[in-house]
VMD Tcl script that draws the C-alpha trace (Angstrom):
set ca {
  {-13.07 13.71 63.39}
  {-14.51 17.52 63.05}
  {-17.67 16.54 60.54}
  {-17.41 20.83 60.58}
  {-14.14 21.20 58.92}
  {-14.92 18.77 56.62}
  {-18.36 20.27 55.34}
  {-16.36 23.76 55.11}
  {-13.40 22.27 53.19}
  {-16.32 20.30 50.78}
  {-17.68 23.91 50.42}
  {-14.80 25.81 49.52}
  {-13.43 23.06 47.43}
  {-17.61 23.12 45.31}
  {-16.54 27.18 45.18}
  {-13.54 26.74 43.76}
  {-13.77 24.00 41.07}
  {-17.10 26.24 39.39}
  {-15.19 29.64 39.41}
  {-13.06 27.82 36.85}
  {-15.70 26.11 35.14}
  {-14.28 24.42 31.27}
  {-16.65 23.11 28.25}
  {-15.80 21.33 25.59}
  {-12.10 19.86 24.84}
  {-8.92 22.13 24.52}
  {-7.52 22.12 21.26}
  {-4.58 24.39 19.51}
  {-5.31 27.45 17.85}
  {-5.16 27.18 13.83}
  {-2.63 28.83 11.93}
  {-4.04 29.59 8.28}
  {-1.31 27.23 6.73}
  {-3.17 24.16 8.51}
  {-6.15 24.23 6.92}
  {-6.44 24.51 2.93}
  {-9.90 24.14 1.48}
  {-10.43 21.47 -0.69}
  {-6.74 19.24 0.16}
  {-7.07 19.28 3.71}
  {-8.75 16.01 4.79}
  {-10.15 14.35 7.85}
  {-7.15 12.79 8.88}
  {-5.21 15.29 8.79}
  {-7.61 17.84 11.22}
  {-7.75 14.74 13.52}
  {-3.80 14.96 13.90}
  {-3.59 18.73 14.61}
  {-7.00 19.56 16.50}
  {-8.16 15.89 18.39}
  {-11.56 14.76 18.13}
  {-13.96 17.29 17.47}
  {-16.66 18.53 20.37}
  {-19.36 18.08 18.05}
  {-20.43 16.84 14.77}
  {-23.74 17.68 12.00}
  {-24.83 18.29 9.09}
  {-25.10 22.18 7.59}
  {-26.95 22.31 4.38}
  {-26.19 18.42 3.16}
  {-22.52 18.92 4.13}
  {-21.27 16.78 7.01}
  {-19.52 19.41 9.68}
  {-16.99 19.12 13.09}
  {-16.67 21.72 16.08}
  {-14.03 21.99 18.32}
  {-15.23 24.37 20.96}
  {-13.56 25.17 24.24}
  {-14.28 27.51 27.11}
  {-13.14 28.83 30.29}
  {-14.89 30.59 32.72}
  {-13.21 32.41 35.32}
  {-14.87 34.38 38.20}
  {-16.96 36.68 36.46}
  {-15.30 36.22 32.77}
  {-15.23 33.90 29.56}
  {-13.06 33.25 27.03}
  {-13.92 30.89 24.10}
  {-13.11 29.81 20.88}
  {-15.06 28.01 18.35}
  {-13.64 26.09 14.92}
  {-15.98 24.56 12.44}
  {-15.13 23.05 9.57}
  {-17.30 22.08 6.76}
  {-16.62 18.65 4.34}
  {-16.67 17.96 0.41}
  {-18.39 14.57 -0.13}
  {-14.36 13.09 -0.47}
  {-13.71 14.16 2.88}
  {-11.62 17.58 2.38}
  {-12.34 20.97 3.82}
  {-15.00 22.76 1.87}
  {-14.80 25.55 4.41}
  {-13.94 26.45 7.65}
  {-14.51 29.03 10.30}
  {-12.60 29.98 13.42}
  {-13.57 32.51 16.02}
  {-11.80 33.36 19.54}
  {-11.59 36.12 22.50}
  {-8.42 34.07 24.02}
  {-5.96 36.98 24.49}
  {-3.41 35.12 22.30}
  {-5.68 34.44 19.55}
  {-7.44 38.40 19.62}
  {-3.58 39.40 19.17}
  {-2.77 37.17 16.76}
  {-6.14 37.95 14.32}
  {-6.37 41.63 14.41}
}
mol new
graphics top color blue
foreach p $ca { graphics top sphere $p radius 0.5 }
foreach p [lrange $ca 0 end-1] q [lrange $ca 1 end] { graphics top cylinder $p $q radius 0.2 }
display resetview
């Protein structure tokens, strides 16, 4: 076997996977119908969005992230929703931010 062509394919294969590089999970865009402060609960974001990336506390109010980029060659697109709880479990508020090209489209 050519150990060479092997250590060049390894190489190229290293190169490739970190020009596309991802962090955190994928999860949909929200539409401003999805989310309504103080009746959407829990539950309910775990349906549409998945498990969130990350979870903490912001001023004594329990808060989820979803966060998900993608980095391609010299670029990076991400977008970023946090959602802060009531102490039943509903939406208290929520923030979503994005430079996907759907999403910039969509929001201006």
């Amino acid at each position: 076997m050519n150990w060479a062509w092997l250590f060049r394919a390894l190489i190229v294969a290293v190169i490739a996977s970190a020009c596309a590089l991802g962090l955190g999970r994928e999860f949909p865009s929200p539409d401003p119908a999805q989310i309504k402060v103080n009746a959407t609960d829990k539950p309910g974001l775990l349906q549409v969005f998945g498990e969130p990336y990350q979870v903490g506390i912001d001023s004594g109010d329990q808060t989820w992230r979803w966060f998900h980029a993608q980095r391609s060659g010299s670029s990076t697109i991400t977008k970023d929703l946090t959602v802060r709880f009531n102490a039943n479990g509903t939406v208290k508020s929520y923030s979503f931010s994005s430079n996907f090209p759907d999403d910039m489209k969509k929001l201006r």
